[in-house]
N, C-alpha and C positions, 0 to 999 in steps of 0.2 A: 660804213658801207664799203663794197666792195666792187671793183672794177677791173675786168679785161677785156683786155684788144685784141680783136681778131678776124684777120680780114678773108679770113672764111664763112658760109652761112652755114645754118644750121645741118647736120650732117645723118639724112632720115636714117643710116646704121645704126648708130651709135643709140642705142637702149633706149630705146623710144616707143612708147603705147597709145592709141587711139583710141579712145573710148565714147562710144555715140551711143545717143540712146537718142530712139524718134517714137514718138508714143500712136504706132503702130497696131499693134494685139502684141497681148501679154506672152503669145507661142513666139514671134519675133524677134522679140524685147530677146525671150529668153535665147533664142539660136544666138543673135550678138552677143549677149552676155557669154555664153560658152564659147563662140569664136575670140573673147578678146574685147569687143568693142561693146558698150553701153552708152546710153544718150539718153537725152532729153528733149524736147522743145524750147524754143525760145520763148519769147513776145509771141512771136506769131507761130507759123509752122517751120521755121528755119531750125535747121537743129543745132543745137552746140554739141560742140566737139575740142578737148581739149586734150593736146600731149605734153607728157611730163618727161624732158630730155636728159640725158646725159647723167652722172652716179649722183647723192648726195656728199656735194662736198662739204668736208667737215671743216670747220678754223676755233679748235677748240669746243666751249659753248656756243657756237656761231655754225647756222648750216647756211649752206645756199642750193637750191633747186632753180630748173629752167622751167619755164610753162609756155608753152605756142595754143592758141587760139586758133582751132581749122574752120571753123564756124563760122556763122553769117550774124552773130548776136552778141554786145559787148557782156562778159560775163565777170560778176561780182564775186570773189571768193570769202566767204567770214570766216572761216575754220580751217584750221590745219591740224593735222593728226599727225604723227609717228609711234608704230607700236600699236595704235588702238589708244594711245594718250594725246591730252591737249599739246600741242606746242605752247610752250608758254606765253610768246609775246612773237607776233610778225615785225619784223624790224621796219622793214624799207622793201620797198618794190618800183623796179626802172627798167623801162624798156631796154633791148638788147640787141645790140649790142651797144656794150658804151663808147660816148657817151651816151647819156638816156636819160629821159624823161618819167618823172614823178607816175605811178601807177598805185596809191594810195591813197587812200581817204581816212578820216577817221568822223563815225557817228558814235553818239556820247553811251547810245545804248548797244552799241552793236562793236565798238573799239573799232581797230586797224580793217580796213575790208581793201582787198586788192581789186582792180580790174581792169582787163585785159580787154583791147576791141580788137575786134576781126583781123584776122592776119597779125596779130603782135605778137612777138615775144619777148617774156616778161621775167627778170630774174627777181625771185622772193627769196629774201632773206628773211631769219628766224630767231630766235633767243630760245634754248631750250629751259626747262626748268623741272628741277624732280625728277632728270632721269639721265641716261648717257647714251652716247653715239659711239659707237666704237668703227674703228675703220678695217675693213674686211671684212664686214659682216653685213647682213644681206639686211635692211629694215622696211617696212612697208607704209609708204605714205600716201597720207587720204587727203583728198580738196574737197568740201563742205560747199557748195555754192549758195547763194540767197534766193534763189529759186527750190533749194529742197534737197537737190542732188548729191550724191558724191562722185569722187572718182576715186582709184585706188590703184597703187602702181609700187613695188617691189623695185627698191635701188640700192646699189652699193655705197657702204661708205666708203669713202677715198678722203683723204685728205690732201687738199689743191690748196696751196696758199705759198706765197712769196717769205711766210712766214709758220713750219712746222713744229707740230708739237711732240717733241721726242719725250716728254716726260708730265703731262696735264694742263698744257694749253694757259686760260685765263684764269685768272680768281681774284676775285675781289672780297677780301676779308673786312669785314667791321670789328674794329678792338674795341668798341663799348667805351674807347675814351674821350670827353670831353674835346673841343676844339678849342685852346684857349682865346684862339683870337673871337671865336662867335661859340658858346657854351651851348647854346639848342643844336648842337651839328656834334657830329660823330667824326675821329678821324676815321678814314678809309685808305687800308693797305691794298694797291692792286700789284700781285704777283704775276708775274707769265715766265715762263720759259719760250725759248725761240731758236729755230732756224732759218736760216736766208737762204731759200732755196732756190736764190734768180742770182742774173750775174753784176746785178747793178747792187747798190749800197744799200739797205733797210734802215731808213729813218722811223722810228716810234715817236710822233712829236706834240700829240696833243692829246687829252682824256677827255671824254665827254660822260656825260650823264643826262638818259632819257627819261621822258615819263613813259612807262612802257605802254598805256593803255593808250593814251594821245598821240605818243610817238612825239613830242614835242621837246626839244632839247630846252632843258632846264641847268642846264650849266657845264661850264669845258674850265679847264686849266692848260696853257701851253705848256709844255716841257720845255726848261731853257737850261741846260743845252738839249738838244734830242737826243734819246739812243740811238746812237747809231752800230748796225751789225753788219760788217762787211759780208761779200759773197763765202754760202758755203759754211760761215760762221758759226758757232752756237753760243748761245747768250742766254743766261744765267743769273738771278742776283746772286752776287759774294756775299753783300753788306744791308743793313737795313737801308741805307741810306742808295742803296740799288732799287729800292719798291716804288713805287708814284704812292705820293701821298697825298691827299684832298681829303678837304671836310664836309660834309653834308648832313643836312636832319635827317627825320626820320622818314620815312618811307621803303617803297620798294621803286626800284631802277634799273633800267639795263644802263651798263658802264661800257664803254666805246672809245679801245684806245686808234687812233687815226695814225694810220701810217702812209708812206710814198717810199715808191723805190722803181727810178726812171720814172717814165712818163705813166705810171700808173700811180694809182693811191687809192686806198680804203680804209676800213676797221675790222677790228680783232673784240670782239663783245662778249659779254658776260653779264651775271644778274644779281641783284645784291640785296640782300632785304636788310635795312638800317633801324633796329629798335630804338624805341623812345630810351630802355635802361640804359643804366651809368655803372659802369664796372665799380663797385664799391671798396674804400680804402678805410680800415679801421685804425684811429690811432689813439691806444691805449694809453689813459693822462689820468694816474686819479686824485681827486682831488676833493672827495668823500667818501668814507672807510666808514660802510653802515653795516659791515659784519662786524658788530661788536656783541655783548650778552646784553641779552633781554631786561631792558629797564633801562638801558645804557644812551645816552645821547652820540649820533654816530660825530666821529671824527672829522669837521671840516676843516682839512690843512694840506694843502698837496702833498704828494709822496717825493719823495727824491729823487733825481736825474742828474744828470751829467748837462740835460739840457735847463738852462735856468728859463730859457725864453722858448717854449714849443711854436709860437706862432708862424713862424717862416716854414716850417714843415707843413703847418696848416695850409698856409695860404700856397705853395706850393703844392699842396697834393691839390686842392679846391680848382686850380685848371684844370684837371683832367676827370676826377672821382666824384663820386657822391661821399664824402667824408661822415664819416660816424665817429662821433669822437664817446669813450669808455672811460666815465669820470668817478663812476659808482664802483665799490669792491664788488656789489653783489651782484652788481651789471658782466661784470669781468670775469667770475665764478661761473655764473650762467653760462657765458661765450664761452669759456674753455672745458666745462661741461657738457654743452648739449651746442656743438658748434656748427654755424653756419657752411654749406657748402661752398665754395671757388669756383672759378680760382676768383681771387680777392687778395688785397694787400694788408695785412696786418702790421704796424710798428708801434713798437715798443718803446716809447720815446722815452722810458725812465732809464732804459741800457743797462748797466752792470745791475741794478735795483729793480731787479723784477719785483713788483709786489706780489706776496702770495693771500690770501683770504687767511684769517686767526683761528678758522676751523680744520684746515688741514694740519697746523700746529697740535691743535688741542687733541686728534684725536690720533697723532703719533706716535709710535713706539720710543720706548727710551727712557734711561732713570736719567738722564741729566737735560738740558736743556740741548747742547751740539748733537746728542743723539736725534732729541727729536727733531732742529731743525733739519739736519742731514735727512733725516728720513720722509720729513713733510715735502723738502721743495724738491727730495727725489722724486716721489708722486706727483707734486704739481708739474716737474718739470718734463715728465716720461708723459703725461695727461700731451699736455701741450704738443710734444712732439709727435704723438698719436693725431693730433689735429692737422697740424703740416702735413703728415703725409699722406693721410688717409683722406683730407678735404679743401685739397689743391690749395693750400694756402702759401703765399711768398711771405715769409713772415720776416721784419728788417729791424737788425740791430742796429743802430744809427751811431754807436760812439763805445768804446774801449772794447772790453775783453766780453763776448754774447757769455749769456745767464751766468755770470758772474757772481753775482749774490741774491739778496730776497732783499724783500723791505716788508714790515708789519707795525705800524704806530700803535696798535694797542699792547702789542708786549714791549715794547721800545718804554710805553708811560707807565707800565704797572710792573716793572721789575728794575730794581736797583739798578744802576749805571755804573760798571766799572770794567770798562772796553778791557783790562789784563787780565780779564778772568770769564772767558767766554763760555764756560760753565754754567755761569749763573748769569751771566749780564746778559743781555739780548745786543745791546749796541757793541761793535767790538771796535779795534784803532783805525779800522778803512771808516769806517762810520763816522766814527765820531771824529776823524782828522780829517777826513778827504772832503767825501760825498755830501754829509748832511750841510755842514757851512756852507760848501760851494753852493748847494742847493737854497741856500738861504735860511736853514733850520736849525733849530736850536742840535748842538751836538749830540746828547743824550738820546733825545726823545723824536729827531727826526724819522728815525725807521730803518734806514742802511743797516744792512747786517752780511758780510762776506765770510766769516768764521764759518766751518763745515760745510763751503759750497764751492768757493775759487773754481776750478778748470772743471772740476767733476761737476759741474751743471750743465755744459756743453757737450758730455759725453751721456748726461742723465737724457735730454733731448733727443739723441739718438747718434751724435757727432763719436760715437768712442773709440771709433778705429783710427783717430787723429788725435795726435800729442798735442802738447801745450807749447808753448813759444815761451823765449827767456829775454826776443829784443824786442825793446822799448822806445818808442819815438823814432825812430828811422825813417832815414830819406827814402819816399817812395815817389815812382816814377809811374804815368799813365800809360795801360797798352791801348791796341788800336780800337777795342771797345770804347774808352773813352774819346778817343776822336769821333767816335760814329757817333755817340751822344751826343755830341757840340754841335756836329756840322745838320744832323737830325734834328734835334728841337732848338738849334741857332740860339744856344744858352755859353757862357761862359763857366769853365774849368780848370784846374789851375794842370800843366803840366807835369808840376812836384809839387808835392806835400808832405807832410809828416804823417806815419803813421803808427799803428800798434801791431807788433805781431802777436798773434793770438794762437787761434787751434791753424793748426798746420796740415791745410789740405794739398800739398803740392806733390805727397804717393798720389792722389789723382788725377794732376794734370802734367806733373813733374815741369818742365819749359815749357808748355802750350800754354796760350791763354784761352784755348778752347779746346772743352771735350765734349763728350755727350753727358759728364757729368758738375762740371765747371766750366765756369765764365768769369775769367781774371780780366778786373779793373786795373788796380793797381797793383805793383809788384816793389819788392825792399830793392831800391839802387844806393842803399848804403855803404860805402866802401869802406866804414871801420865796421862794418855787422861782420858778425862771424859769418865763415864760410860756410855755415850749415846753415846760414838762415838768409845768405843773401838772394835766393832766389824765392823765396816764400811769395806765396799770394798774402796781401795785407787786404786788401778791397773786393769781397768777392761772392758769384750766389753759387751753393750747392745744393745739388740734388737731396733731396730726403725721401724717400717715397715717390709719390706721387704732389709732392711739395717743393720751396725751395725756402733756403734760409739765407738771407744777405746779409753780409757781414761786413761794413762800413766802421772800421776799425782805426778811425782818424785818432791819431793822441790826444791824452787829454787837456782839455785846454788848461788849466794851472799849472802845467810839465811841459809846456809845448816850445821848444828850444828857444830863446829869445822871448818868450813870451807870445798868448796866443793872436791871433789876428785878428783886427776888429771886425771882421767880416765871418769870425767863426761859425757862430750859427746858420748863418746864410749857408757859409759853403757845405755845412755838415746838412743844412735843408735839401739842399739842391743833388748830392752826394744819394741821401737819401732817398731822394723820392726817383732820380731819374737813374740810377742803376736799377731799383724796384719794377718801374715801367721795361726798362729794355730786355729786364728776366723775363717778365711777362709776356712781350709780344714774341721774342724768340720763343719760349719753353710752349705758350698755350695758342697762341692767335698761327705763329708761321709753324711750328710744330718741328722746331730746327733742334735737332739732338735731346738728349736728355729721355 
């Protein structure tokens, strides 16, 4: 709500209409009508007369208009118009000058109804909705009474507030995520830009949330500390961790941030509709390969990864997503065939071992087998990067070098095994040394196959205008992204790690850890890396499209200097999932670069 002090009365110059209607003869009616004034009856023969004073002041989504009562009959208002449109929600109505008294009611069939008695005036405040106020420009606003009537009156917007909007005022975005601490609530981002257009201090120190038809506050959060915006100021968020965060179910609300500055205080409102949906997170794990040949019993044996234990990604995405997990080949074919719209979280949790389907195999060019893989997982993997960009997908590599190799267990079990001869053998020495053991799988016939694919599967994706990397396991250091992550979801991150240099995107952000095309996590503070790779982004999402690709490039853990930390998976969880989120609110929720 809003309030000023003013130890003048109301000022009859200042754009002021009187409109009476007395039910007289309809020739009467009409000469007032063409002079200006329109009326009605009361109760009895008293007529109402009602002036609407002074510009409509705007505060964002937030108007406020004055109404004087000249009349002899307390007068009910149900409706508000601007434009010839509903106003969405009447906020609050108080006598005026403040302080002031409640001039609200609410009936369950009729919502917010204002009224006004004799000689009162009444400042109504409003929540728009579905439409915009612009300041400078002339709009025409209508009072509906419960008696039948209207009134109609042509006012300026102006923006009057202790608090200006130099760039779009309030918003209240819903990111469709999960509130971990209560899962039926949605978090909620409220943005605002601000000026302090008074000479006392601008405190922002509380959020509230109305029901907008009742008008009944259904929940606040204090801000601790408050923003505070000196005289004159202008205030902006930097950081995510600049936005008021709160969680609420689903419905629709006016959101009412409560401010003071000096002996005055109000609100700054907005309206926020909160779906029941869950932004969805796909995490690709297979662990039955039913594209085999007809007659065939399918393949039940997980495929290979880097991660031995997916669970911790699991149960970390399940705070915030609706998790779909992609256990079936022909479930996974499908997805990257005929794919779901975004944005949405895709990961890959097998990492360098993307599995491909045995049919893009089979139906490859090629006299030798490195021809055909080379040419299958170029398809699969051009397929796939056609999905990032064209259907807002954030797709997350969660550990070493992104599309690094393929995995297929039916040629892996139906072709001789002899990793020096990747000609013929389908398993080749990353397979059968590295991946498949780590993975827990017999070496031969695990699946891993990196022969014909290493770096050129990142450039098949759509990465190609970015070389490959030559350092391995280096010291990396967190930028201020990862700080905003910790102090944001109040999670633990380590502020070195080890990691992998991979595809090297830093011609696009070169020193920044921000562009409109990248957002660097983590960067190589290795002081024996070569000088051409010490400033490499190691941790980080890029633009594709109309997509992003995050590349969580931790070492691997059986190479991980000292050996890896018993806490590995966890941290590669957590790595995972909340760089994923912070791409998403930035790139699609706040629409910040990119």
């Amino acid at each position: 709500m809003i309030f000023r002090l003013s130890g003048k009365g109301i000022n009859p110059v200042i754009a002021t209409v009187i409109i009476v209607a007395i039910t007289i003869a309809i020739a009467i009616a009409t000469a007032f009508w063409l002079s200006g004034i329109i009326g009605a009856t009361g109760y009895g023969t008293r007529p109402i007369k009602l002036a609407i004073y002074s510009d409509l002041d705007l505060y964002g989504e937030y108007f406020v208009i004055l109404v004087k009562n000249l009349g002899g009959e307390e007068v009910f208002i149900d409706k508000m118009f601007i434009d010839g449109k509903p106003v969405g929600y009447i906020f609050d109505a108080q006598t005026y000058p403040p302080p002031g008294e409640p001039r609200w009611l609410y009936q369950e069939d009729e919502g917010v109804i204002v009224y006004i008695k004799p000689g009162e005036t009444v400042q109504i405040k409003g929540v728009i909705k579905d439409m915009e106020l612009k300041p400078g420009v002339t709009h025409e606003v209508s009072l509906h009474t419960s008696q039948g009537f209207e009134f109609h009156r042509p006012l300026h917007g102006k923006i009057i507030s202790p608090a200006n909007f130099p760039r779009g005022g309030i918003v209240a975005h819903n990111t469709g995520l999960k509130n971990p601490s209560n899962p039926n609530e949605r978090i909620i981002l409220i943005f605002f830009r601000l000026k302090n257009q008074w000479n006392d201090k601008l405190e922002i120190y509380k959020v509230e949330f109305y029901n907008p038809n009742t008008r009944e506050l259904v929940g606040s959060k204090t801000l601790s500390p408050p923003i505070v915006i000196a005289p004159n100021e202008e205030w902006e968020p930097n950081r995510l961790n600049d936005l008021v965060k709160v969680g609420f179910g689903p419905g629709e609300y006016i959101v009412n941030l409560t401010w003071r500055c000096g002996n005055r205080g109000g609100g700054l409102a907005s309206f926020v509709h909160i779906g029941e949906e869950v932004i969805h997170a796909y995490v690709i794990y297979i662990t039955e390969d039913d594209v085999v040949p007809e007659g065939n019993d399918p393949i039940k044996e997980h495929y290979p990864a880097w991660y031995r234990d997916p669970r911790p990604v699991m149960e970390e995405l399940d705070k915030y997503f609706d998790v779909i997990v992609i256990s079936k080949m022909s479930d996974l074919k499908e997805f990257i065939e005929n794919p779901p719209e975004g944005p949405m979280i895709v990961i890959n949790i097998h990492s360098e071992a993307l599995p491909i389907p045995k049919t893009y195999i089979d139906k490859a060019d090629g006299t030798y087998l490195g021809e055909k893989v080379s040419n299958a997982v170029r398809e699969w993997h051009t397929l796939i990067g056609k999905d990032i960009s064209n259907m807002k997908w954030i797709w997350v590599h969660p550990c070493g070098y992104p599309f690094w190799g393929c995995a297929n267990k039916w040629y892996a079990r139906t072709i001789p095994c002899d990793p020096g001869n990747t000609d013929k053998s389908w398993t080749d020495g990353w397979g059968y040394n590295y991946i498949n053991p780590w993975s827990k799988l017999d070496e031969c016939t695990g699946g891993a196959r990196g022969a014909n694919v290493g770096r050129s599967g990142a450039s098949w994706v759509g990465l190609s205008e970015f070389s490959g990397n030559n350092a391995h396991n280096d010291l990396i250091g967190f930028t201020e992204y990862i700080d905003e992550i910790i102090k944001f979801f109040e999670i633990d991150l380590p502020k070195e790690t080890y990691g992998w240099a991979t595809v090297d995107v830093s011609p696009a952000c070169g020193n920044n850890n921000y562009t409109d095309r990248v957002i660097v996590y983590y960067r190589d503070i290795d002081r024996g890396a070569s000088s051409d790779d010490y400033f490499d982004p190691i941790i980080y999402s890029i633009k594709l499209g109309d997509g992003y690709i995050v590349v969580v490039s931790l070492a691997r853990p059986q190479w991980w200097p000292g050996g890896a930390p018993s806490d590995y998976d966890n941290l590669a969880a957590k790595l995972t999932v909340y760089t994923a989120i912070h791409t998403y609110l930035y790139r699609y929720i706040l629409n910040i670069g990119g």
